[in-house]
N, C-alpha and C positions, 0 to 999 in steps of 0.2 A: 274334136271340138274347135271351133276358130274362135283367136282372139279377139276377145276386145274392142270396139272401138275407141279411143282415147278423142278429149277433144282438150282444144286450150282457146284462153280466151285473154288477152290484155283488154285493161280499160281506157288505155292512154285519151284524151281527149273525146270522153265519151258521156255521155250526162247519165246519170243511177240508172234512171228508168229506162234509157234506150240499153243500157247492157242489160240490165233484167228481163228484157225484152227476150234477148237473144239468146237469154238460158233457158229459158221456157218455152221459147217458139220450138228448139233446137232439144226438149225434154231430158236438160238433165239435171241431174237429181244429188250429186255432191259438186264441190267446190272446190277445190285443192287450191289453197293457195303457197303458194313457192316463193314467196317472198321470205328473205329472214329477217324482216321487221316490218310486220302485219302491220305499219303505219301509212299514213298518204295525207299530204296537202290537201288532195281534193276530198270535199265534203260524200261524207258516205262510203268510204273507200277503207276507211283504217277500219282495222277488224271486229270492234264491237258494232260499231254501226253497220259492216255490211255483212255480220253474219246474223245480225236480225232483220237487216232487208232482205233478203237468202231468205231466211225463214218463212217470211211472209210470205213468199211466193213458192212454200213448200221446198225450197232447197235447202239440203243442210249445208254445214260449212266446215272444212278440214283445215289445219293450218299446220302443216308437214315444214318447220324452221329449216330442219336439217336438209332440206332440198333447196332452199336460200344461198344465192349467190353470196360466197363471203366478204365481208366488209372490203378486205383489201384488194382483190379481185375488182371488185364495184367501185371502189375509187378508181383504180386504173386506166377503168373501162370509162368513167365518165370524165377523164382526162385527154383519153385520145380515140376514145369512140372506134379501138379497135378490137373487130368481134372474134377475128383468129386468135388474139392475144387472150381475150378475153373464154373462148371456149377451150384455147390450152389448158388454161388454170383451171377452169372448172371443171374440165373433163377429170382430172385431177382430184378434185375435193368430190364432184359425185362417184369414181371408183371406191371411195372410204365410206358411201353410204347406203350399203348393203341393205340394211334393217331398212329405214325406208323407203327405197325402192321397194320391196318385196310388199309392206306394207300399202303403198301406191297400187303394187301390180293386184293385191290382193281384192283393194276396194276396188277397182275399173274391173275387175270379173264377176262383183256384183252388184254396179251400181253404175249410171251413166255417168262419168266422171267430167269434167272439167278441168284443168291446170290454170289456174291466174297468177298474172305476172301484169306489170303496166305495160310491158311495150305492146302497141298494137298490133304490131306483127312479129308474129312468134319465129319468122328468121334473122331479127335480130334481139333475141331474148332467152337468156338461158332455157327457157320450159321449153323450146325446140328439144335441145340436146338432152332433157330427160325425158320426152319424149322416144327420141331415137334409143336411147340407150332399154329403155324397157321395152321396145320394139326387138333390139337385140339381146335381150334377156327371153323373149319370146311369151312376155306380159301381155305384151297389148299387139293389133293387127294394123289397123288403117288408124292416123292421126288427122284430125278434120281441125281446121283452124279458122275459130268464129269472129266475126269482124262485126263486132258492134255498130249500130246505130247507122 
């Protein structure tokens, strides 16, 4: 049986509709988001609002905390904007998150999944490296990274 396609998707400087765009052009059908505080400045983005815009467009919406870059970590990282330093530590805290991964790998074997994170590009955003790492768990196969709008 071959794994998985996994896909990920940030909204960083993206308007609602052009990322919703690209979840449904791209058919898929949950939402993970990897944040660990499902909040956002931009309108539409923090998680009651976008997991009924989700909805509408037939996607559901997961919010997997535990896969959330930790707070001190995320300070660090937004101090010196370094990403080695930054996937040290997390490499770190996702080893401790067994149960979700496993969870992660379970839904992407039945459902086209998504990973959301803000950065736009997912090499320099933690959902790269749980990406990879469920790759290396033998979850998921090819990781496809959607570029909104």
């Amino acid at each position: 049986m071959t794994a998985p396609t996994l896909h990920t998707i940030g909204y960083e400087d993206t308007p609602l509709d052009a990322f919703l765009s690209t979840l449904t052009a791209s058919g898929i059908s949950v939402v993970v988001d990897t944040r660990e505080r499902a909040q956002s400045r931009r309108r539409g983005y923090s998680k009651t609002a976008l997991g009924n815009a989700l909805h509408e467009q037939g996607i559901a919406y997961r919010h997997l905390r535990a896969l959330g870059t930790p707070p001190a970590v995320r300070k660090a990282y937004k101090l010196d904007k370094d990403f080695a330093a930054l996937k040290a530590a997390y490499t770190l805290h996702l080893a401790t998150q067994g149960d979700a991964l496993d969870e992660l790998g379970s839904l992407a074997a039945r459902e086209h999944v998504a990973l959301l994170c803000y950065e736009r590009h997912a090499d320099e955003c933690h959902r790269s490296l749980i990406a990879r790492r469920l790759q290396e768990l033998g979850l998921v196969g090819e990781v496809v990274d959607l570029l909104p709008g």
